[in-house]
Residue, then its C-alpha position, 0 to 999 in steps of 0.5 A: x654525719x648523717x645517719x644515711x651516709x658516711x658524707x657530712x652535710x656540706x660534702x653531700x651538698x658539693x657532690x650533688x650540685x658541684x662539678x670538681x666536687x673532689x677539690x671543693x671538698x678540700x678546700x672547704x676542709x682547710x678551716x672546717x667551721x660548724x655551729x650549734x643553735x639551740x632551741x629557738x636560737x637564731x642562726x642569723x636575723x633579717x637585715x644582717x650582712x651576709x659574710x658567708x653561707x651554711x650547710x645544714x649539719x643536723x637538725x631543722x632550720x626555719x627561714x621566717x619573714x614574719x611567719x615560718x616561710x620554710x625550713x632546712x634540713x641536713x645537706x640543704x645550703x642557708x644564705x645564699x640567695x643574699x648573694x644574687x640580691x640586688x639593692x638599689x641602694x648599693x648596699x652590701x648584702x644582707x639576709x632578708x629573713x630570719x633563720x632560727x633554729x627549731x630543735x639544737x641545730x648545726x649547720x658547717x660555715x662557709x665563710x666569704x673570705x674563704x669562697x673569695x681565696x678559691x681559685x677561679x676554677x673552684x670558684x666558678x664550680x662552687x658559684x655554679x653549684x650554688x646557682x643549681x641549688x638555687x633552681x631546686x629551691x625554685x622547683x620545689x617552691x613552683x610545686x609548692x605553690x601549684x599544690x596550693x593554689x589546687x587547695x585554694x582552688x579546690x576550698x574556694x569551690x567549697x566555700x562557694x557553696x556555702x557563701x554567696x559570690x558577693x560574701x566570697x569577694x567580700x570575705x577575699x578581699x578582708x584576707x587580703x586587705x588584712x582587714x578584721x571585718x568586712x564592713x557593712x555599706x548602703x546600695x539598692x538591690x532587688x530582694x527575693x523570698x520564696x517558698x513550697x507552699x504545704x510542703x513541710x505539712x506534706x513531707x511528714x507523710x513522705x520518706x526522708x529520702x523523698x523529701x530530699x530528692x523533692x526538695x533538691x529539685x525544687x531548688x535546683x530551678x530556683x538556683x538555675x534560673x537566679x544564678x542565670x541572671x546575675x543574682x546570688x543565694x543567701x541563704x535556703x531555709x528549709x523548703x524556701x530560700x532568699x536571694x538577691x540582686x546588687x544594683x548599685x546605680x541607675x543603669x543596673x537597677x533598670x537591667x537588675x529589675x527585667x532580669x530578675x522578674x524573668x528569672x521569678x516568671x521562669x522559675x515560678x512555672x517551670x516549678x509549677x511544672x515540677x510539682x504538677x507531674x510530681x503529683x503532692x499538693x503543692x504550690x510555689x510562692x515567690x515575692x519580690x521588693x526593690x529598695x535600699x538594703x545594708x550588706x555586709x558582715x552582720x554575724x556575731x564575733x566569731x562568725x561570718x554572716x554575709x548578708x542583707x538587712x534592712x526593710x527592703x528584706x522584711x518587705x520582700x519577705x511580706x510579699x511572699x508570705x502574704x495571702x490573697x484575698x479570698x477567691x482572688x487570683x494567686x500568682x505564683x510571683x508576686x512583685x511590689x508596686x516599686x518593682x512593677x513601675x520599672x518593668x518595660x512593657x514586655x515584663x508588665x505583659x507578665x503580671x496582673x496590671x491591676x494591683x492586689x493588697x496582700x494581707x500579712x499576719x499583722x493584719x497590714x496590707x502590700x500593694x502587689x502585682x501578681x504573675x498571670x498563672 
């Protein structure tokens, strides 16, 4: 008995679920049955036949179906939903998981042959009894499931904030899949890189709360503005950040290319706006290339690094480091001769016709179409 209550686990049961719970009690007392599971024991397995049900006496049963799916404690009724299964091939039923014992655990039988010897009164009771069981199991697991689709709601917004979209779908889809590896494919994309030019020479003269604040708001136009038209955050890296647009086909290449050269024109002087009225010695630099680019998975075995790779990325990246020729002009956004040739009139009218050749460190030179401010 349970140390709550003068009530065994099986009258417990039939007084909370059963009407007539007097006579129930003394029918299921003419042949009392209870059976004792050691630790790790099995009370009954997947694909047995179900000739009866158990009341949990003491202890702590753990239904499992591949993995721990619930448990039973005392009062709670095991194997009845074998009963209202339905096979489609006619078979008799039959337990559909496996219930072992987590500690020496007894539960009371209540065995077929006895349910079916029960009077039509009794047996209504007790098969109603067991229908309202049933309903609190389903309750308790519709609360179960809204808490956790909360947690997984709550932990994918967090995790959204660390992976961009296209790693968060990838990273799903492998959980789901049951895959081990999101696997990397080819596809075009349009690439951005972007920094505070002389920030990290300025922020050492500043507070570290105002480098900070600073930063944010510099990197909050930048996220606006990607995120606005379709594109993704790889990843920020000190005062600069790289992102990305996917444009697998013809269609979405020609839309790719306008939406993200606008959403660099917006970004580049809105910033130059910010760093204006903020009054520090700075400067934005943007740099674009559209080409084909690996994604996918590229981090070690024991962590996920969803991202591009490919010379697509080092080019885009050579855009937004290189100088300009001195005494020339130095557009905020500089974009690649493959990116300019796709632009529609309206977005050429939003950089220099005439190309520059950016110089890298390497002394190599990048044919670039730099914005007009």
């Amino acid at each position: 008995m349970n140390a709550h209550t003068h009530l065994s686990g099986k009258e417990a049961f039939i007084e909370r679920f059963c009407s007539m719970p007097e006579k129930l009690k003394a029918a299921f007392d003419v042949s009392p049955r209870l059976v004792t599971v050691p630790e790790g024991g099995t009370l009954c397995s997947q694909g047995d036949l179900a000739n009866g049900v158990w009341i949990v006496e003491d202890g702590v049963f753990s239904i499992r179906h591949e993995h721990s799916i619930t448990e039973r404690r005392w009062s709670e009724i095991i194997g009845e939903a074998a009963f209202f299964r339905l096979d489609p091939r006619g078979r008799p039923p039959y337990r559909a998981a496996d219930v072992v014992a987590r500690s020496r655990s007894s539960a009371w039988v209540i065995d077929r042959s006895l349910i079916d010897e029960l009077p039509e009164p009794l047996k209504l009771a007790w098969t109603e009894g067991v229908a309202r069981a049933l309903v609190a199991k389903l309750d308790e697991a519709t609360a179960q499931r809204v808490g956790l689709a909360g947690d997984v709601g709550s932990m994918e917004g967090l995790v959204r904030r660390f992976v961009c979209e296209e790693g968060m779908s990838a990273a799903m889809a492998m959980l789901k899949t049951g895959s081990a590896e999101i696997r990397p494919h080819r596809t075009h994309a349009v690439v951005w890189f972007s920094d505070v030019a002389g920030f990290s020479a300025h922020a050492e003269r500043m507070a570290p709360g105002t480098v900070g604040e600073l930063l944010k708001s510099f990197m909050n136009v930048q996220v606006e503005e990607i995120h606005n038209s379709g594109g993704h955050i790889d990843k920020f890296m000190g005062d600069g950040l790289m992102a990305f647009w996917l444009c697998p086909d013809e269609t979405r290449i020609a839309s790719t290319v306008k939406a993200s050269s606008q959403a660099a024109v917006r970004s580049g002087r809105r910033l130059r706006e910010l760093i204006a009225a903020s009054g520090h010695p700075l400067d934005i630099r943007i740099g674009m290339h559209l080409g084909e680019v690996s994604v996918g998975d590229f981090g070690g075995s024991d962590r996920i690094a969803f991202t591009l790779v490919g010379k697509t990325v080092n080019i885009a990246s050579r855009y937004e480091q290189c100088r300009t020729p001195t005494g020339g002009p130095h557009g905020a956004v500089r974009i690649s001769d493959a990116l300019y040739a796709l632009l529609g009139p309206s977005e050429r009218d939003l950089f220099l016709a005439t190309p520059v050749n950016l110089i890298d460190k390497h002394d190599r030179s990048y044919a670039a179409h730099l914005s007009t401010f």
